[in-house]
N, C-alpha and C positions, 0 to 999 in steps of 0.2 A: 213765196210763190205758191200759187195752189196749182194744186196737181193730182191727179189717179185719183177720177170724180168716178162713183161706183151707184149706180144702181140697183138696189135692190126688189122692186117691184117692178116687174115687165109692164104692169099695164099703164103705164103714166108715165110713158115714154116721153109723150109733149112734154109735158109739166116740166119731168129732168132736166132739158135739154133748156128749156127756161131760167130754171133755178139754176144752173150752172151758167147762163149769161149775166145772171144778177149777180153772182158770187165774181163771177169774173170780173166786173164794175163795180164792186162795192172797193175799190183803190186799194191800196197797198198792206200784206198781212206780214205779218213780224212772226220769226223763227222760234220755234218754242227755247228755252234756256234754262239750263242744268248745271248746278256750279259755275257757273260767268261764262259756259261753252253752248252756242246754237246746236241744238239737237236735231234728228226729226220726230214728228210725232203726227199724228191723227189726227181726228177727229169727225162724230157722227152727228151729223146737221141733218134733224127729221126736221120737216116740210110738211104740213097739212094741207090739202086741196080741196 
């Protein structure tokens, strides 16, 4: 499940709010896994516009 979508540049507000409907449609994302146990973790997805 993705979740706590963060922006870091104020001025590409549209854009964000985009790329977070496409992340959200892009179907089902699988848990990160450490030793055979689901973790959480991160991850930073730059976006060029």
């Amino acid at each position: 499940m993705l979740s706590d979508f963060r922006l870091l540049d104020r001025t590409v507000v549209q854009k964000f709010d985009e790329a977070v409907r496409v992340l959200k449609l892009s179907g089902p994302w699988f848990p990160a896994i450490q030793h055979g146990y689901c973790v959480k973790a991160y991850y930073r997805q730059t976006f060029r516009f």
